[in-house]
N, C-alpha and C positions, 0 to 999 in steps of 0.2 A: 700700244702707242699712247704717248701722253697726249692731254688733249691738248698742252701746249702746241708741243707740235705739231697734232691736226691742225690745228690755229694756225700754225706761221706756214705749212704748207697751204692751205686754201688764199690766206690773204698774205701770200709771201711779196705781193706789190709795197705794201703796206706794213712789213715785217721791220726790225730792225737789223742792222747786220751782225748782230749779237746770236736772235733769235734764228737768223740763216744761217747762219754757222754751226750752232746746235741742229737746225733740220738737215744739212747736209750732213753732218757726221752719222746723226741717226738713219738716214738714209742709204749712205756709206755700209754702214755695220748692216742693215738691214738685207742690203744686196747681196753681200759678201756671201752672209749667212748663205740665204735664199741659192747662191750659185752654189756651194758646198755640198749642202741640199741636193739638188738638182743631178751634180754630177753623181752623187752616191747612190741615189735613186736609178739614176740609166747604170750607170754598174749594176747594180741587183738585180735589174729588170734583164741587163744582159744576159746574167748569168740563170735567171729562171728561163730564158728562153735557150738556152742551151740545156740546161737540166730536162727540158719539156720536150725540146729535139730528141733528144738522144732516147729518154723513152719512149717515144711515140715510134721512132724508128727501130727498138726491140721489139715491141707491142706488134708492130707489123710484121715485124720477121716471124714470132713466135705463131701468130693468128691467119699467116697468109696460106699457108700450107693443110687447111681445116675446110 
């Protein structure tokens, strides 16, 4: 993040609306990102916990019987 930005975010009272306008767009894209992120990560994590299922329940089948 630019330090402008950190700038116009901290004293956005005192920002102009030039410099708001750039913090919200960066903001914007930053979000954006972040949720794209987020959903692709709980995907993966779904499918590792399916992947981990499914083993753990052969693992038992094979080990129950011992």
């Amino acid at each position: 993040m630019d330090e402008k930005i950190k700038n116009t975010i901290i004293n956005y009272k005192s920002s102009p609306n030039k410099d708001l306008e750039k913090a919200m767009s960066f903001l914007n894209e930053d979000f954006e990102k972040t949720k794209e992120l987020i959903i692709k990560l709980t995907e993966h994590l779904d499918g590792l916990e399916v992947s981990y299922n499914n083993i753990l329940k052969e693992y038992q089948k094979r080990t129950k019987h011992r």
